[in-house]
N, C-alpha and C positions, 0 to 999 in steps of 0.2 A: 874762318868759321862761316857756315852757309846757312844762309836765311829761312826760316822754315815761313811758309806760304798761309797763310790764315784762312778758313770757314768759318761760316756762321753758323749755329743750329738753330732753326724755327720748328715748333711745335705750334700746329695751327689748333688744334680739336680744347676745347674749353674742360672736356672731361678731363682731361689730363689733368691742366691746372688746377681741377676743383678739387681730384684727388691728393693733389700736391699739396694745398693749404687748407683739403681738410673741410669742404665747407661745406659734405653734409654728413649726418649720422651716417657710419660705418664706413664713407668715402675715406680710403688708403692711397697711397700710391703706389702707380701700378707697375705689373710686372712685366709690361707691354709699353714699347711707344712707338705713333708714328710720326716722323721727323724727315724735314727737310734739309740737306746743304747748299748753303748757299757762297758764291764769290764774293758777296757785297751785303752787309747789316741790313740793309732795305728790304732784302729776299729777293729782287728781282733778277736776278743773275743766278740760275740754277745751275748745279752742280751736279746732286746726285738726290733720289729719298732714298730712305731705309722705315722699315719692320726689325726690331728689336727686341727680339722675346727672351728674359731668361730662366733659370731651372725651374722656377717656381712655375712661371707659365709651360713652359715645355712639357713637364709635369702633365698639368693640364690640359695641355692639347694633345698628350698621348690618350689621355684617360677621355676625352671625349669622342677621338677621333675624330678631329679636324686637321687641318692643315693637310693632310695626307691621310685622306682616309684608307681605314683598312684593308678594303679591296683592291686599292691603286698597285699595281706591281710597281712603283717607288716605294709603298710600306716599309717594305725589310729594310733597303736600305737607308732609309730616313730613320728608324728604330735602333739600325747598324750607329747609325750617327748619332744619336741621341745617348747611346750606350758610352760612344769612346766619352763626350763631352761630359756625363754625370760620371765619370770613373776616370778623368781628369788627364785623358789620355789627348786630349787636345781642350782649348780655350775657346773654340767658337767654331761654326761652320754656316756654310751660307744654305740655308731652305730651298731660295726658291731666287732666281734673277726675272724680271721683265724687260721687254724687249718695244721699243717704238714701232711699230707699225710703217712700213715701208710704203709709201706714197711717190711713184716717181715722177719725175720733172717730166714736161717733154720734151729734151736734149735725151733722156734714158730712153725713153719711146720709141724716139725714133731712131735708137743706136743699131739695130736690126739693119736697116737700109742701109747703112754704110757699110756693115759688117758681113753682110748674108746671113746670120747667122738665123735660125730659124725659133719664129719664138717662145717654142716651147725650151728651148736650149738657155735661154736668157735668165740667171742669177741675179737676184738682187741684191746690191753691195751689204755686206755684213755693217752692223752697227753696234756700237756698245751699247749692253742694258744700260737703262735709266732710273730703275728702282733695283732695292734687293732685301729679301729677309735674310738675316742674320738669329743664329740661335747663340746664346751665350753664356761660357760660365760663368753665374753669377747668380749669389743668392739674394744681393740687396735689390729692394723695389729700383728699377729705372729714375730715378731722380735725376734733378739737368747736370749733376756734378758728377755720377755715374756714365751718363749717357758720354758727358763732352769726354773723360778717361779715353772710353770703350771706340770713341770716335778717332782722338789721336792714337789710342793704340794699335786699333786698325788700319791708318792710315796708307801707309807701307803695304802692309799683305793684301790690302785690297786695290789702293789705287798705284803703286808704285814709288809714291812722294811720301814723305814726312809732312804732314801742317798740321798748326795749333789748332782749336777748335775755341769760339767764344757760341756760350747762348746768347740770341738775338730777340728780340723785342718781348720782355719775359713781365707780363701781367704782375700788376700789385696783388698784394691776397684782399682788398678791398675791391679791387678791380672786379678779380675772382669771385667774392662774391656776390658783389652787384649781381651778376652776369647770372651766378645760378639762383639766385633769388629770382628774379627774371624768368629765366626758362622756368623754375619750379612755379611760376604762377602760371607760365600758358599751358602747362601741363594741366592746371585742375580744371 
């Protein structure tokens, strides 16, 4: 029997939390999170982040036209996706990946001189994204018992591996509203 590999999930943004216990009028939880993985409870050992929108947001972001606005010739087929995922023709699909920005060493630099090759010819080594939106179906608000599910279930079709997923350094609801008690006063 083989050992599945552990994550951690961090939610850094306070809103999140304040929706989650509720600490102010009308504050719900939301239909949106963003969320870090991490190798190690501390967060310091990154993994991967994600955007995790589901129906109820998606919804929403067709009817506002964001994420992919109208005019984008990606429209159709972001709408294309949107369509199979609410008629349950698939469980999730990914929006959008981001990509690190290629900064090269100078061993890359000067790879030309050794090579001839001339340097417009010169490719920069492919990298894997570092971030990704994920659309999902799913009609319950993003809560961390939703999110950690939606995390190991994707695990496999996204990364390759099976691993558990634990929420990591997850605010008390007094924490919680310390915090927006706080910000609600430097707001007035």
């Amino acid at each position: 029997m083989g050992c599945k590999s552990k994550k951690y999930l961090h939610i850094h943004d306070w809103n999140y939390w304040w929706g989650y216990f509720r600490c102010g009028k009308g504050w719900e939880p939301f239909h949106a999170a963003e969320f870090s993985l991490t190798e190690d409870e501390a967060g310091e050992a990154s993994f991967f982040y994600f955007d995790f929108y589901n129906l109820p947001a998606l919804h929403q972001t067709i009817r506002d036209g964001e994420f992919v606005e109208p005019d984008s010739p990606d429209h159709p087929s972001f709408l294309e996706q949107a369509e199979r995922l609410k008629n349950g023709e698939q469980d999730w699909f990914v929006g959008a990946l981001y990509y690190p920005h290629f900064s090269p060493e100078m061993h890359f630099c000067n790879a030309y001189v050794r090579s001839g090759v001339p340097l417009t010819q010169l490719v920069s080594p492919s990298v894997p994204p570092y971030y990704g939106v994920i659309f999902l179906r799913e009609e319950n608000p993003l809560t961390p018992e939703v999110l950690t599910h939606w995390v190991e279930t994707l695990s496999r079709p996204l990364f390759g591996q099976q691993f558990s997923c634990t929420l990591a350094q997850v605010p008390s609801r007094q924490e919680a509203m310390e915090q927006f008690e706080k910000e609600m006063r430097l707001m007035r």
